[in-house]
HTML snippet that shows the backbone in 3Dmol.js (N, CA, C, O; Angstrom):
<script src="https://3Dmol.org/build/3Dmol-min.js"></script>
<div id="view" style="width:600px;height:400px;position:relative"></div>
<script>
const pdb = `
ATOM      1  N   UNK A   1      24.539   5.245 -31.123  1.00  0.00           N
ATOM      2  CA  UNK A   1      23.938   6.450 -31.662  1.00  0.00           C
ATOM      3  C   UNK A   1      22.887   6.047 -32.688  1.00  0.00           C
ATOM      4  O   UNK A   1      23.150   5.002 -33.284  1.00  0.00           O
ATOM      5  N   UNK A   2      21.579   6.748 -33.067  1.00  0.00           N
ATOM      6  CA  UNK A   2      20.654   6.581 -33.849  1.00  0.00           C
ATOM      7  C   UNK A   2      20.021   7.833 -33.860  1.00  0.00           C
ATOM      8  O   UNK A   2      20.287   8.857 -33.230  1.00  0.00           O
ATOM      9  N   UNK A   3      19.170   7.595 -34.650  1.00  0.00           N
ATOM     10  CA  UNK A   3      18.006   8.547 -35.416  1.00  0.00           C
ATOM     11  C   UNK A   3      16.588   7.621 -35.592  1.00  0.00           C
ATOM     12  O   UNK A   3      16.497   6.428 -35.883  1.00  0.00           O
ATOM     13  N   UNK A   4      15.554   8.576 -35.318  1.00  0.00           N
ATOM     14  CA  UNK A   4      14.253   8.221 -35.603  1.00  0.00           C
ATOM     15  C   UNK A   4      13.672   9.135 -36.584  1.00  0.00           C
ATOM     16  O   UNK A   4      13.979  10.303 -36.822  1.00  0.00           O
ATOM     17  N   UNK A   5      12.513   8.170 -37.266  1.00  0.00           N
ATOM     18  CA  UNK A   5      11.924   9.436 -38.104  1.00  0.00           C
ATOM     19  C   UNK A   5      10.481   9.188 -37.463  1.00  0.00           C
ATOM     20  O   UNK A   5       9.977   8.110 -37.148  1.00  0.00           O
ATOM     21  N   UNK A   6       9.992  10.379 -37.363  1.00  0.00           N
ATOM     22  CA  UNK A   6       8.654  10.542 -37.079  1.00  0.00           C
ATOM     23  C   UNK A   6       7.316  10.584 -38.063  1.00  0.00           C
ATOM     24  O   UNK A   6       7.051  11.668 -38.583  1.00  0.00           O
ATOM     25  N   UNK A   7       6.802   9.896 -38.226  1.00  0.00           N
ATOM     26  CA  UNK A   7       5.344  10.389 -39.407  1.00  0.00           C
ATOM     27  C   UNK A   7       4.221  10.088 -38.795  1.00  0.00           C
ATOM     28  O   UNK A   7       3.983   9.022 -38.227  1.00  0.00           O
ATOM     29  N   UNK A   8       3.501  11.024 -38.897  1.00  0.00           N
ATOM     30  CA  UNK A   8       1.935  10.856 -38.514  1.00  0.00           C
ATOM     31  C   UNK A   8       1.292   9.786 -38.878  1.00  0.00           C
ATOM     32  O   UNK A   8       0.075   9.764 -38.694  1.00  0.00           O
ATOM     33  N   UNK A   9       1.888   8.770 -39.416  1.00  0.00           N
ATOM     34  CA  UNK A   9       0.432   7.775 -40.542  1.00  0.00           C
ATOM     35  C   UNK A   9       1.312   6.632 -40.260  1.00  0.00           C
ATOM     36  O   UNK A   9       2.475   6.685 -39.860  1.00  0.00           O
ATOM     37  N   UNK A  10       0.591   5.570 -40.527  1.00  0.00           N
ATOM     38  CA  UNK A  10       1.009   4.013 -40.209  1.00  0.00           C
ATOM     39  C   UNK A  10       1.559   3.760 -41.503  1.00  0.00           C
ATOM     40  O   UNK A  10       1.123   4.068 -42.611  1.00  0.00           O
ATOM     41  N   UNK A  11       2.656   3.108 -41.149  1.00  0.00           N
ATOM     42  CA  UNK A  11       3.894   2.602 -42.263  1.00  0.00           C
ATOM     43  C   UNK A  11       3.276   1.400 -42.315  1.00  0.00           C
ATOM     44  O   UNK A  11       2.708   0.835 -41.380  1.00  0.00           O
ATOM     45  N   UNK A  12       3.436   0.908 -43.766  1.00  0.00           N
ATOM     46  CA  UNK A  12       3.494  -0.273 -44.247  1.00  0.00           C
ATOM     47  C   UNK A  12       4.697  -1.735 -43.831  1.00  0.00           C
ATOM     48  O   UNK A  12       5.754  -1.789 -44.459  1.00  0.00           O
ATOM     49  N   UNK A  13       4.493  -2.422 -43.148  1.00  0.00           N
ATOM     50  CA  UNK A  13       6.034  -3.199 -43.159  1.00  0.00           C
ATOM     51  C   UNK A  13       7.119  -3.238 -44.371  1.00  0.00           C
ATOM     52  O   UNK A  13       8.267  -3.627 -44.156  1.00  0.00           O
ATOM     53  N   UNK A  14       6.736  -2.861 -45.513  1.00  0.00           N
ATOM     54  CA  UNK A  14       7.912  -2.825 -46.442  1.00  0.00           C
ATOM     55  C   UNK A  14       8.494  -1.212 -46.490  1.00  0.00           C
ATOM     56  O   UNK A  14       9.576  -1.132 -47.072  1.00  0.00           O
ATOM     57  N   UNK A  15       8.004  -0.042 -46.023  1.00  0.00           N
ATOM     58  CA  UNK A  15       8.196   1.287 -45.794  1.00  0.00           C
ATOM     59  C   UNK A  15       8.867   0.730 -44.546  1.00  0.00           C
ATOM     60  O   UNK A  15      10.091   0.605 -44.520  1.00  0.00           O
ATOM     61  N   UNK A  16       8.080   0.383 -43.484  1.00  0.00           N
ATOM     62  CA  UNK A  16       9.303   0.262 -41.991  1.00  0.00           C
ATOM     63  C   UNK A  16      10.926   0.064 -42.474  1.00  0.00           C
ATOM     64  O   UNK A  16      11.972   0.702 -42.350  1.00  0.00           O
ATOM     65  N   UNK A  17      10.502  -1.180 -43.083  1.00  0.00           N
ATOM     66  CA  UNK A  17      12.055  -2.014 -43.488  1.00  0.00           C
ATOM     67  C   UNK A  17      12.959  -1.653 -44.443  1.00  0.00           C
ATOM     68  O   UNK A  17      14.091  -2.112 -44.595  1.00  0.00           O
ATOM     69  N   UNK A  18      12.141  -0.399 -45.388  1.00  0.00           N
ATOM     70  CA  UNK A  18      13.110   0.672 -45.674  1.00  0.00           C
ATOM     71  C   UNK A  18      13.733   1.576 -45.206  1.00  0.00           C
ATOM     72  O   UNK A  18      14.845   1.819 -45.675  1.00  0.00           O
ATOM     73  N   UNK A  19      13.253   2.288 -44.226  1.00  0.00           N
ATOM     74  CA  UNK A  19      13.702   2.989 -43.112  1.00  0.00           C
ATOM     75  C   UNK A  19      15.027   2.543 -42.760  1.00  0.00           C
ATOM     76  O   UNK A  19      16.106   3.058 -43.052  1.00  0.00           O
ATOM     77  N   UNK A  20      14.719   1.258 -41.926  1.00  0.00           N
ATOM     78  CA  UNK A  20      15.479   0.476 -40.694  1.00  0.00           C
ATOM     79  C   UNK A  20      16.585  -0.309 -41.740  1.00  0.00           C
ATOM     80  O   UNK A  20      17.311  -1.173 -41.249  1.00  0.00           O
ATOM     81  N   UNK A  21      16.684  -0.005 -43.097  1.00  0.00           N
ATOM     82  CA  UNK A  21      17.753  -0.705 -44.032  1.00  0.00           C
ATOM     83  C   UNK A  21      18.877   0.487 -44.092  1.00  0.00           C
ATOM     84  O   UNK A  21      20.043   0.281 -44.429  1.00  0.00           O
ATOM     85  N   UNK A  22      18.358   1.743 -43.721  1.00  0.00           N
ATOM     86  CA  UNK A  22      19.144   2.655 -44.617  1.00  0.00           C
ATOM     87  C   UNK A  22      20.185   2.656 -43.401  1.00  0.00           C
ATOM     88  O   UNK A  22      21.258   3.170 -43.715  1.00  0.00           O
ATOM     89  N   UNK A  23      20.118   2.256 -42.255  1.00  0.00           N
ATOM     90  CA  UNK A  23      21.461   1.773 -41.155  1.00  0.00           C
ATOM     91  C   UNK A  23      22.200   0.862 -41.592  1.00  0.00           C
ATOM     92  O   UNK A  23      23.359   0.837 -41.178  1.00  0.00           O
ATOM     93  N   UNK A  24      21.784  -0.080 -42.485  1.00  0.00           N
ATOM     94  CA  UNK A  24      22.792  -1.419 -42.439  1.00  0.00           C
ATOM     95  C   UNK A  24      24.213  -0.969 -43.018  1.00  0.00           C
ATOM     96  O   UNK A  24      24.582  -0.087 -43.794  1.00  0.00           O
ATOM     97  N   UNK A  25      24.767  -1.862 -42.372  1.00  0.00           N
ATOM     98  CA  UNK A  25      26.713  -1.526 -42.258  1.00  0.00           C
ATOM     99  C   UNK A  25      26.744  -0.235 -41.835  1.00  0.00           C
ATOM    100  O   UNK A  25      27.847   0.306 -41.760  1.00  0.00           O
ATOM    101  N   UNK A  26      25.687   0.421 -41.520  1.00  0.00           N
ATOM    102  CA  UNK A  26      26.772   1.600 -40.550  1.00  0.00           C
ATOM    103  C   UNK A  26      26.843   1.366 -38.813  1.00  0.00           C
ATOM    104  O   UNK A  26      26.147   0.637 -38.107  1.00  0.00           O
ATOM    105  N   UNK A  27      27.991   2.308 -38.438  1.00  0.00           N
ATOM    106  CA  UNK A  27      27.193   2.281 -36.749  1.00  0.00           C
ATOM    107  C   UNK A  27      26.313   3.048 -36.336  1.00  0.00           C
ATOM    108  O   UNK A  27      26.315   3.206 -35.115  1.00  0.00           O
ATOM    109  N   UNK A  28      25.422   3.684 -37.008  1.00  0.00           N
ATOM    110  CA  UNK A  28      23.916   4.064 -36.581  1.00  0.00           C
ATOM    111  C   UNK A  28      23.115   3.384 -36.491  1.00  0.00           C
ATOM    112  O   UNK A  28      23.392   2.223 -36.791  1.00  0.00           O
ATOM    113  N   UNK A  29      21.819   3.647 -36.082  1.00  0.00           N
ATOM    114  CA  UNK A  29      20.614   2.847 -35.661  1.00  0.00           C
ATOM    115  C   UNK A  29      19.514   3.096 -36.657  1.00  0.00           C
ATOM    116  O   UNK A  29      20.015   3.985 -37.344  1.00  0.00           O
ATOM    117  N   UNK A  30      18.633   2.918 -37.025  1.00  0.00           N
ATOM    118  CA  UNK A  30      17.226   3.827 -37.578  1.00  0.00           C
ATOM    119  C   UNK A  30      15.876   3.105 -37.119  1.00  0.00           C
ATOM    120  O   UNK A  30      15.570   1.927 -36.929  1.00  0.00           O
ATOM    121  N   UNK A  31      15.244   4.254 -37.030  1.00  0.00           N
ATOM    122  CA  UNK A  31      14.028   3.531 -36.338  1.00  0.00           C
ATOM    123  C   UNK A  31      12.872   4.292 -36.299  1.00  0.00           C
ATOM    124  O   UNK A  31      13.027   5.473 -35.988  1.00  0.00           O
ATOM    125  N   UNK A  32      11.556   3.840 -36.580  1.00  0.00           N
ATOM    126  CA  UNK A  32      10.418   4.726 -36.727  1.00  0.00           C
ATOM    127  C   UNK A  32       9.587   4.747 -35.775  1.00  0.00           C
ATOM    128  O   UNK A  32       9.328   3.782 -35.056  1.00  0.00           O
ATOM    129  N   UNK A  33       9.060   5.950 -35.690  1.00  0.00           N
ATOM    130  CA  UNK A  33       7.884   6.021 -34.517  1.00  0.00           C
ATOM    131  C   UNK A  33       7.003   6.692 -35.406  1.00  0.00           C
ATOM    132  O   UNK A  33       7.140   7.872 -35.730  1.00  0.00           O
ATOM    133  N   UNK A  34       5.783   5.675 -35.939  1.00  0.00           N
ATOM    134  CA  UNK A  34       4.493   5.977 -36.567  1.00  0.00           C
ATOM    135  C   UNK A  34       3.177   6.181 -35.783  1.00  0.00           C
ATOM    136  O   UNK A  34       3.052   6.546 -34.614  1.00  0.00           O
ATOM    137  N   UNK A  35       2.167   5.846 -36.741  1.00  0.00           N
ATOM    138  CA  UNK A  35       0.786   6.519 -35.540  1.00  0.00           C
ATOM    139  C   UNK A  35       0.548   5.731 -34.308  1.00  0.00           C
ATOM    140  O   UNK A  35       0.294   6.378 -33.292  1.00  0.00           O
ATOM    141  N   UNK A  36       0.588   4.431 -34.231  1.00  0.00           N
ATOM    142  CA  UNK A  36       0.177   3.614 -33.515  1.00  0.00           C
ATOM    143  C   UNK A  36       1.582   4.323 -32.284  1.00  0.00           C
ATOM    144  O   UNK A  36       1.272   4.934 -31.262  1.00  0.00           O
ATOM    145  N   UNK A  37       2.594   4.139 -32.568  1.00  0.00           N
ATOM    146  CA  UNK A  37       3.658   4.439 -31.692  1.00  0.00           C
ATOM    147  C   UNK A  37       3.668   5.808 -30.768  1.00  0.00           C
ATOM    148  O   UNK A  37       4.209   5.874 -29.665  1.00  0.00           O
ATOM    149  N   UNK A  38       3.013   6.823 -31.383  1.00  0.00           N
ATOM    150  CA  UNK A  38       2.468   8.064 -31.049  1.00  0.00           C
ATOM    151  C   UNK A  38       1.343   7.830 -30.654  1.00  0.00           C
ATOM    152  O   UNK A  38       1.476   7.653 -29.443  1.00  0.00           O
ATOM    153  N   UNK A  39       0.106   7.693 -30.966  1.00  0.00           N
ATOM    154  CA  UNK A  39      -0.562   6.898 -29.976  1.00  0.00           C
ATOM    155  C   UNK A  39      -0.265   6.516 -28.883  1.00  0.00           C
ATOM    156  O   UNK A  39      -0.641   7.100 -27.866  1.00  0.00           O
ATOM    157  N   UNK A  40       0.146   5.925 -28.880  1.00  0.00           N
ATOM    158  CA  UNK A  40       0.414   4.967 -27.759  1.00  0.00           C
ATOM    159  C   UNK A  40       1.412   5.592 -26.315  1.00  0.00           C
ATOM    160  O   UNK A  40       1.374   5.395 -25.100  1.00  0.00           O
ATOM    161  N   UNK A  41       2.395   6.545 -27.382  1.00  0.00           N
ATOM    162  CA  UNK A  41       2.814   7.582 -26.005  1.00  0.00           C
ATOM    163  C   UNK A  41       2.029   8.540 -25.249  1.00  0.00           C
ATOM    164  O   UNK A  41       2.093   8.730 -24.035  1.00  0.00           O
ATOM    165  N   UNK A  42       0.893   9.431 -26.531  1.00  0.00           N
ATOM    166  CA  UNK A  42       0.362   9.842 -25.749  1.00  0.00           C
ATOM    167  C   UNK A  42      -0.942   9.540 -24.972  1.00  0.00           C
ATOM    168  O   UNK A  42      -1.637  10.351 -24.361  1.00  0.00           O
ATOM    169  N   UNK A  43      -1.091   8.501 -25.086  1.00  0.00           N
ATOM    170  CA  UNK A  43      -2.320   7.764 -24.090  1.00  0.00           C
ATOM    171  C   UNK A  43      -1.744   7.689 -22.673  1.00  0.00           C
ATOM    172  O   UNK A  43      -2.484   7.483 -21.711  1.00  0.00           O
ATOM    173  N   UNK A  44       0.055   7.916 -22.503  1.00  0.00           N
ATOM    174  CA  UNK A  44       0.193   7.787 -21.367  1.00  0.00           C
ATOM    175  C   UNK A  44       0.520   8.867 -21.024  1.00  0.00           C
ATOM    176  O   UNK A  44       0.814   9.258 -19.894  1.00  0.00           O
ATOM    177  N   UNK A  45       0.489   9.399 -21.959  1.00  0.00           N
ATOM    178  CA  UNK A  45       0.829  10.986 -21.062  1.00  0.00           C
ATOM    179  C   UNK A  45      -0.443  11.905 -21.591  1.00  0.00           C
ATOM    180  O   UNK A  45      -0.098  12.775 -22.391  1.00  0.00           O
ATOM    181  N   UNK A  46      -2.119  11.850 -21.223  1.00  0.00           N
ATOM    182  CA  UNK A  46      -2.674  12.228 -21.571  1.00  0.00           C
ATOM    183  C   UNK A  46      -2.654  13.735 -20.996  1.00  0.00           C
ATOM    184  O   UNK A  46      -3.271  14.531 -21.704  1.00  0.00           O
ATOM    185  N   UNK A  47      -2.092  14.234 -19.909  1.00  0.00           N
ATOM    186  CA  UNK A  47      -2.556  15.331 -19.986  1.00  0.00           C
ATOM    187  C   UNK A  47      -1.398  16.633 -21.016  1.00  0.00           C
ATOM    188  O   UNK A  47      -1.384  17.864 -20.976  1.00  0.00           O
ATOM    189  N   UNK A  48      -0.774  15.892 -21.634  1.00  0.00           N
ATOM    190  CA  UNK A  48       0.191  16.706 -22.848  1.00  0.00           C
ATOM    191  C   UNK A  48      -0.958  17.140 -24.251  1.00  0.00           C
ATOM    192  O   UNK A  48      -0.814  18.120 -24.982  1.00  0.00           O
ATOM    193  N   UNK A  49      -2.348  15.860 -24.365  1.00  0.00           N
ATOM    194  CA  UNK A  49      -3.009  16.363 -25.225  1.00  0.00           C
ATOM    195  C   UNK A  49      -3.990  16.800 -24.851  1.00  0.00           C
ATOM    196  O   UNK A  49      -4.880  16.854 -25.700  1.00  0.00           O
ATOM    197  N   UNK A  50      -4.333  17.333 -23.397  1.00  0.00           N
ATOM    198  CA  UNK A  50      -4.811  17.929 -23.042  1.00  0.00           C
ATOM    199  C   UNK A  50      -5.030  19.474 -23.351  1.00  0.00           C
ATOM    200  O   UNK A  50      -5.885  20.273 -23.734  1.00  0.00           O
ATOM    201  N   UNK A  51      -3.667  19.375 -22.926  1.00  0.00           N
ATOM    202  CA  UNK A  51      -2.595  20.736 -23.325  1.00  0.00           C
ATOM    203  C   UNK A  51      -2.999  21.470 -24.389  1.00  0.00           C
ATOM    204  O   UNK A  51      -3.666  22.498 -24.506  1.00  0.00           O
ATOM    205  N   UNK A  52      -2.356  20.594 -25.281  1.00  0.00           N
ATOM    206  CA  UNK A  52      -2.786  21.426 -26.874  1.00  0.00           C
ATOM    207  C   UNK A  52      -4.211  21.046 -27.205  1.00  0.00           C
ATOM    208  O   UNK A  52      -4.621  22.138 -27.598  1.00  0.00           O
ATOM    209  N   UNK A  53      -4.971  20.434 -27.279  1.00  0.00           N
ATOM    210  CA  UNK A  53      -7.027  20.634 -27.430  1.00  0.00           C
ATOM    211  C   UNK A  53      -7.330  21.489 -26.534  1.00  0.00           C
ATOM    212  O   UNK A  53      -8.548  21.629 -26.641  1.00  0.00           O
ATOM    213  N   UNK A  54      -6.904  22.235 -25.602  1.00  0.00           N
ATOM    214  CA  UNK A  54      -7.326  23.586 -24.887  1.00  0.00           C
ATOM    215  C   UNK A  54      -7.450  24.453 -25.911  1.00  0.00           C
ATOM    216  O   UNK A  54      -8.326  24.891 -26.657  1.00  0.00           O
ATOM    217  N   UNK A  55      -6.413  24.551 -25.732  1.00  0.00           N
ATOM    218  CA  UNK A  55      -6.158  26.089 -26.693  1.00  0.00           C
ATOM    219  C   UNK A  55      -6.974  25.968 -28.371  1.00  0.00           C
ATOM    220  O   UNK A  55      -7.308  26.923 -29.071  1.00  0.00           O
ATOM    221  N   UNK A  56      -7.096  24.866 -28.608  1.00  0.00           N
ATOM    222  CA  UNK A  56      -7.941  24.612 -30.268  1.00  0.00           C
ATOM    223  C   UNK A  56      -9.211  24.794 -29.732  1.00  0.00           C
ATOM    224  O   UNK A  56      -9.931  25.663 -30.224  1.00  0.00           O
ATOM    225  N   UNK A  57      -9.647  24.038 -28.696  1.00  0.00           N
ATOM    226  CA  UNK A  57     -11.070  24.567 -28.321  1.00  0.00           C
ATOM    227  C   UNK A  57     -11.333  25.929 -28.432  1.00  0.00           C
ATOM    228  O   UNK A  57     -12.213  26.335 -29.192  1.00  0.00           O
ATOM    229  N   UNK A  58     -10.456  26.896 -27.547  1.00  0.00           N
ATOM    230  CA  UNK A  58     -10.754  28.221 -26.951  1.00  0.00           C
ATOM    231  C   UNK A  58     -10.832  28.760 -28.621  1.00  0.00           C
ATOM    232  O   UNK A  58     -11.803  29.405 -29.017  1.00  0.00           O
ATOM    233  N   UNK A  59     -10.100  28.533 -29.191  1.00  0.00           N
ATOM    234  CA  UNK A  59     -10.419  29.263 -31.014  1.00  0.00           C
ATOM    235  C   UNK A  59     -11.221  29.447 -31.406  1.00  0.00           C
ATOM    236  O   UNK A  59     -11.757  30.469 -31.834  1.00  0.00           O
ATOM    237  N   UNK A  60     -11.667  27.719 -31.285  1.00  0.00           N
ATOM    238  CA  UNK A  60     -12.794  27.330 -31.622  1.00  0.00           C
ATOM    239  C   UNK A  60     -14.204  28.118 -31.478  1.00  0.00           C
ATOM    240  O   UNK A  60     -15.031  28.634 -32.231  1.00  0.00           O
ATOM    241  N   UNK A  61     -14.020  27.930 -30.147  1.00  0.00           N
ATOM    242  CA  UNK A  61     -15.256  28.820 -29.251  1.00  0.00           C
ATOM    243  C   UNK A  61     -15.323  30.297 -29.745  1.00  0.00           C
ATOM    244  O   UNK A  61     -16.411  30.767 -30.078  1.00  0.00           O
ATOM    245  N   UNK A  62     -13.747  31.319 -29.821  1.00  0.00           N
ATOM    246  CA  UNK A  62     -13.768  32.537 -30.308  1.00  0.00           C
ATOM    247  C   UNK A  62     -14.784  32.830 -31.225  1.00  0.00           C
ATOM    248  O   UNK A  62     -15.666  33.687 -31.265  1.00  0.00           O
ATOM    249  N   UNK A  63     -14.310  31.544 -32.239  1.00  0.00           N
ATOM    250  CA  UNK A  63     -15.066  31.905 -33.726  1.00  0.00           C
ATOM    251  C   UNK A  63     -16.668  32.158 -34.055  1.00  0.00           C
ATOM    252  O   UNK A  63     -17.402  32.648 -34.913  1.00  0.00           O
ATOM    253  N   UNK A  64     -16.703  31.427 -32.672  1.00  0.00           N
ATOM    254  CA  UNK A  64     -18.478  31.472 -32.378  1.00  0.00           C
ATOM    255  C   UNK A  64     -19.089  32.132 -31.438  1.00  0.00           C
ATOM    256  O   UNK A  64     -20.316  32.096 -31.343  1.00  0.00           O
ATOM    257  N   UNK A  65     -18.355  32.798 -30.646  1.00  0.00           N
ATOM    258  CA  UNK A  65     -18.380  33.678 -29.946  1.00  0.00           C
ATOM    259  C   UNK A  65     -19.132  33.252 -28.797  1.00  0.00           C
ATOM    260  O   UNK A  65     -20.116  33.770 -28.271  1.00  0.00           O
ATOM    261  N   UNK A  66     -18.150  31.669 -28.351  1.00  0.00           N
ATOM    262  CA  UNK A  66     -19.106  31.283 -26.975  1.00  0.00           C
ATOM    263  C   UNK A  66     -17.716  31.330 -26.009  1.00  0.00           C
ATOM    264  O   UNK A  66     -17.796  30.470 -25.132  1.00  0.00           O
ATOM    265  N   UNK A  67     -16.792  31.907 -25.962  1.00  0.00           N
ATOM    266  CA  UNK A  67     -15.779  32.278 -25.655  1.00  0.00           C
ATOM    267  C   UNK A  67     -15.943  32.093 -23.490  1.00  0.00           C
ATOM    268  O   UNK A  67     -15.251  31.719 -22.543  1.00  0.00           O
ATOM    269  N   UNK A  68     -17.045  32.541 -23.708  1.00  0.00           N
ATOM    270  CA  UNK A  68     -16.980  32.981 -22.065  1.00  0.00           C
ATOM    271  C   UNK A  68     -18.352  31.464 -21.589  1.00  0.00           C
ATOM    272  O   UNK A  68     -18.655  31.358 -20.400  1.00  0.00           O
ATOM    273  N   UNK A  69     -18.811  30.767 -22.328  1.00  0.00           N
ATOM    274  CA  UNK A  69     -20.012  29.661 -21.993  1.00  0.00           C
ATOM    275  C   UNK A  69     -18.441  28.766 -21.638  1.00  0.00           C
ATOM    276  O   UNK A  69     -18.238  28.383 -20.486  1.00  0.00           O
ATOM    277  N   UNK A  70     -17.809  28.605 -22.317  1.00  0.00           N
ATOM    278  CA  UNK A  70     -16.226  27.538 -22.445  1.00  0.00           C
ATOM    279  C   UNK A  70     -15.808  27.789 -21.378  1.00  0.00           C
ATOM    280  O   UNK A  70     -15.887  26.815 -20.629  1.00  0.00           O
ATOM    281  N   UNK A  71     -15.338  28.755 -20.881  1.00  0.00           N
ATOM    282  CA  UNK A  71     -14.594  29.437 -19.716  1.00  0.00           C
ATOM    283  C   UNK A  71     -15.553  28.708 -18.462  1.00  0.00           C
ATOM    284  O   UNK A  71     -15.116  27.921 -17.623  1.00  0.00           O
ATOM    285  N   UNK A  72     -16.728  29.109 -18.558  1.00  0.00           N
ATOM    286  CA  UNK A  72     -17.715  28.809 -17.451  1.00  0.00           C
ATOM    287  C   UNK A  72     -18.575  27.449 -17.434  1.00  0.00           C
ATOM    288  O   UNK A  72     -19.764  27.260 -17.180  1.00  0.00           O
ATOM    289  N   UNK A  73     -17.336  26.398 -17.869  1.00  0.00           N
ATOM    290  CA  UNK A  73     -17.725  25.113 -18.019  1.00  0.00           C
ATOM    291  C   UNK A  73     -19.054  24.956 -19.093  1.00  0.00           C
ATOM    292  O   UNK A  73     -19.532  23.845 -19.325  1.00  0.00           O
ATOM    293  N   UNK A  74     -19.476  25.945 -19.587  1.00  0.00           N
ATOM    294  CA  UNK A  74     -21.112  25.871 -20.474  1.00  0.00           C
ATOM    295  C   UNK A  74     -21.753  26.400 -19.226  1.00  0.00           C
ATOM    296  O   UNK A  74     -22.967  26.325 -19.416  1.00  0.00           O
ATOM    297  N   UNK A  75     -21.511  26.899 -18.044  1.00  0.00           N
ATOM    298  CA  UNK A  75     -22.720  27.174 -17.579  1.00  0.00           C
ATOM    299  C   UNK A  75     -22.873  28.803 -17.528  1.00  0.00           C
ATOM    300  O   UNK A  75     -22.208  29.535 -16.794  1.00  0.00           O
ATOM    301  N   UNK A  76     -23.765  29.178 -18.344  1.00  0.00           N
ATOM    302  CA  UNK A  76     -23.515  30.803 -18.570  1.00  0.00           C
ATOM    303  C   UNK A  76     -24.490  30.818 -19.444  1.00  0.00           C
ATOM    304  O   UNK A  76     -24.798  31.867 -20.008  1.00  0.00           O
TER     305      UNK A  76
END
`;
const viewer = $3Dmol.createViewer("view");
viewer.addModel(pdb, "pdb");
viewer.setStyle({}, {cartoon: {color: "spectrum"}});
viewer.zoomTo();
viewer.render();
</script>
């Protein structure tokens, strides 16, 4: 059994090895998944950030009211 912690930003090796200390002598695990690690998942699963930059685009576009040029690839 374990736990991960997740953070957006690249850990320092002495932050990692605080993490991965706060298991010792128990039977849990600990373990981090930082930017590079996130990264790196979703490069393989690119169409998940596909996913969510859709919908930030389409906002995007609202705000400027090119809403329907977006839709129609820009051609409009």
């Amino acid at each position: 059994m374990g736990w991960i912690l997740v953070v957006p930003c690249t850990l320092t090796t002495a932050e990692r090895e605080f993490v991965t200390s706060l298991a010792a002598g128990q039977t849990v695990r600990a373990g981090v998944w930082d930017r590079a690690k996130l990264d790196g998942l979703l490069a393989t699963h690119a169409d998940l950030e596909a996913s969510f930059t859709r919908n930030q685009l389409f906002e995007a576009a609202k705000v400027y009211g090119q809403e329907q040029a977006l839709l129609m690839d820009g051609c409009g």
